[in-house]
N, C-alpha and C positions, 0 to 999 in steps of 0.2 A: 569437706573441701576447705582448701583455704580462704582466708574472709576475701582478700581481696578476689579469689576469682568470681562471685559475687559480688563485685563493682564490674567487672568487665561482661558479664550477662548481663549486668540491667543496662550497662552501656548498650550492647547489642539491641538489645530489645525499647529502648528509649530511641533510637538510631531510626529501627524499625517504625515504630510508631509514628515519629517525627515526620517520616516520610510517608507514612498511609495521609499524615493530615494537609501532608503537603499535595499529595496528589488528588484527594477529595476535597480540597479546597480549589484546585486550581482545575476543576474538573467541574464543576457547578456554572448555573448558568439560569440568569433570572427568565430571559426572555427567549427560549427556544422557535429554532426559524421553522416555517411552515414547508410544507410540500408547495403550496405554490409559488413561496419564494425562493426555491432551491436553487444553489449556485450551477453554473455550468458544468455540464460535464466532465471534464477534466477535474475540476474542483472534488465533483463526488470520486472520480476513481481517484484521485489521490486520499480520499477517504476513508477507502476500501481496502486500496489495495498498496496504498505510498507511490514514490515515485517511478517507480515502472508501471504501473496502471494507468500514470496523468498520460508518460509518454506515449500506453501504447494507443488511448483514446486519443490526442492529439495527433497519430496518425491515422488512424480511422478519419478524422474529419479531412486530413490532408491529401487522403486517398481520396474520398469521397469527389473528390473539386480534378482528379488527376495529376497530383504536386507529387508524391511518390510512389513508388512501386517498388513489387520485391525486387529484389539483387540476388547474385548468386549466393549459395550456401548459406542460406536461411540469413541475408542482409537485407537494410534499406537501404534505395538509395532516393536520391531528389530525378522527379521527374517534368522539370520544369518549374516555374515560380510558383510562391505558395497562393496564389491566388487570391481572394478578394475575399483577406481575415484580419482582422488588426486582433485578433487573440494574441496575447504576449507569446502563451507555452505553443500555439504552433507555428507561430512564427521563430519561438527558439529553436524548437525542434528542428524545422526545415533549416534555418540556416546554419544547424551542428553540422547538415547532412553533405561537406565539403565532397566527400565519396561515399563508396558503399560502407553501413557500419551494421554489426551487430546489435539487438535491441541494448544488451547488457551495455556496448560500448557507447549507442548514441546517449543513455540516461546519462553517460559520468564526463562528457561534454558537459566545455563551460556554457556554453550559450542556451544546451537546454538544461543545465543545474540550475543558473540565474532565474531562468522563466519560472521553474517549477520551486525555487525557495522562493520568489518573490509572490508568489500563489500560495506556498505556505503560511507566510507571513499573515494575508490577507486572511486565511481559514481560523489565523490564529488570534487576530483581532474581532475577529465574527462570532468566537468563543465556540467554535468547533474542535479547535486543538488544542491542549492544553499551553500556555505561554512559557516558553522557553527555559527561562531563567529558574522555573520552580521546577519545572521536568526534569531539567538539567540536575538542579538540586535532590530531588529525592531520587532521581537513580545513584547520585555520589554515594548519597546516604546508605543505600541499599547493597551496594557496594561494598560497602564497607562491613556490613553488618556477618559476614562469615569473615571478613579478617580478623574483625574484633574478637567471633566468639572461638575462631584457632589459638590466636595467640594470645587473649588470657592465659590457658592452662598452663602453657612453657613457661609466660611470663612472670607465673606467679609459684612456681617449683613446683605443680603436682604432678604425681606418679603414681604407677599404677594403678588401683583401684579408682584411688581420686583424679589422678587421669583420665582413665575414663567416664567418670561422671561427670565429669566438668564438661566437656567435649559432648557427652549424650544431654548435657543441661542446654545448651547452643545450639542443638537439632531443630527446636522447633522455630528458633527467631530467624536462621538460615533456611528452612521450609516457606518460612513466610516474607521473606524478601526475595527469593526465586518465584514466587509465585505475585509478587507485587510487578518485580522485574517485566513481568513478561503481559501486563499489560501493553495495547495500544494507546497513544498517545492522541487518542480522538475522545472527546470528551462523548458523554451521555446526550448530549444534544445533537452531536451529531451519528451518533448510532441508532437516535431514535429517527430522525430524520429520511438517514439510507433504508431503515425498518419502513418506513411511512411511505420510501415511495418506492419501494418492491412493491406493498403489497397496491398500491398503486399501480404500478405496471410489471404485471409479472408477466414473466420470460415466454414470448409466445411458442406455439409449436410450428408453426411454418414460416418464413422468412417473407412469405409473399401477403402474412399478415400485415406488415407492416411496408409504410410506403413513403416515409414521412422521415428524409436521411439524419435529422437530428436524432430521431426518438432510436435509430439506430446507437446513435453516439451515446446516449443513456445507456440503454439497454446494455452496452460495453462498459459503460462506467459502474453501473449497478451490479454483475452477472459475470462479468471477463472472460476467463475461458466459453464457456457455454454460449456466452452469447456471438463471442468471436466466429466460433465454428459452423452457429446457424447464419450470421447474418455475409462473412466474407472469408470462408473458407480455404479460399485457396492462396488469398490473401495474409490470410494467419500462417498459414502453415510453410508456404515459400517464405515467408518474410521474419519469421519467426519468430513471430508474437505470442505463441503460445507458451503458456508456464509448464507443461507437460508435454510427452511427446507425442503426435499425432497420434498413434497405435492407441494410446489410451486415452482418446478423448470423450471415450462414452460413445461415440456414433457407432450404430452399426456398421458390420461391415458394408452391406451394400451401399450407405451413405459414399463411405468412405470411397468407393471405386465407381460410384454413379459421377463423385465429385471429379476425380481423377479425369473423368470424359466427357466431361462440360469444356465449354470456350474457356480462354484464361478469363476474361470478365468475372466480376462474384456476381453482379446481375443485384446484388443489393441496393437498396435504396439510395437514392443521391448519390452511386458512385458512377463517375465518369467514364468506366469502362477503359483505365491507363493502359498503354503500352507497357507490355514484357519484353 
């Protein structure tokens, strides 16, 4: 191969690296938080699951108080004021909810973007997410590291054979920034954290386990789909909070048509039983 395509692989691969040390450095964390100083639940589902999980628990607690209900065609809408919350994110939430929206459409409202970045913020000085600025930086990095190791070979004349070794010389530094890429941006602290308090409170099996409408809002932050479907069913499913489609949410079918013939109410914890 020619010499210099041999600067442009260890460029790749220097690229690479640069950015593993940038994410493992910005990814450490002296003093990891406990289970029972765990942020609020919104906080953990944007943990879990990013900003569709904050929003859909910050309607869970909104429902809970009777501030929204489903709308037509799998929308939310606001069902009266948000009640007696000074939480930023549902207080953002309710007040995106001008009409009926979409989950998809209420998260990319400004008023609930504001809420749930200025929560990210907070996650990320708590050193639960990795800080901005270097995240930012080693995905650039990472980015770059298959343009580098394409256009070495053109850049540098080889052909044919050498052509192709050059380009199968760059396979593995492109294997290994696809595979960097595709990290989450929650540090180990707080992966160990949402770990700690699953096995803390794990997913119960009857809805009437539980009575207590925060540890609902957990159990949503922690769990999402599964927990949505056990604890406000019809709730999830009208309003369409679910990330998959009813038919396949793992319930039986009898769940699924016992539910259909229940009151509109989910009868779950702490919720006010809103008008449809």
């Amino acid at each position: 191969m020619p010499t210099g395509m041999w600067w442009f692989i260890g460029a790749a691969w220097f690229e690479l690296l640069l950015a593993a040390v940038l994410l493992r450095s910005c990814g450490t964390r002296s003093e990891e938080p406990g289970a029972d100083g765990a942020p609020p639940p919104q906080a953990l589902a944007l943990l879990r699951g990013g900003r569709r999980a904050a929003v859909t628990v910050a309607l869970v607690a909104l429902h809970q108080r009777g501030a929204v209900a489903a709308g037509r065609k799998h929308t939310i809408r606001a069902n009266g004021g948000p009640g007696r919350t000074h939480d930023p994110v549902q207080l953002g939430v309710h007040g995106a909810l001008h009409r009926a929206l979409a989950l998809r459409t209420l998260t990319l409202r400004p008023e609930a973007r504001r809420a749930v970045d200025a929560l990210r913020g907070e996650l990320r000085g708590a050193g639960l997410l990795r800080p901005l600025a270097r995240w930012w930086a080693a995905r650039t990095l990472l980015a770059c590291v298959p343009l580098t190791a394409l256009v070495g070979p053109f850049a540098t004349g080889a052909a044919g054979g050498n052509l192709t070794r050059a380009l199968a010389a760059g396979v593995p530094a492109v294997l290994g920034a696809v595979a960097l890429l595709r990290l989450p941006d929650t540090t180990r602290a707080a992966r160990r954290l949402l770990a700690a308090l699953r096995e803390r409170y794990p997913l119960p099996e009857h809805r009437r386990e539980v009575t207590d409408g925060r540890l609902v809002q957990l159990y949503v932050a922690l769990y999402g789909d599964p927990a949505l479907t056990l604890f406000l069913p019809r709730f999830s499913r009208d309003g369409g909070l679910l990330d998959r489609p009813w038919e396949d949410d793992g319930l039986p079918r009898s769940d699924r048509e016992g539910d259909r013939n229940r009151p509109p109410s989910d009868g779950a914890p702490g919720a006010g039983g809103p008008s449809r």
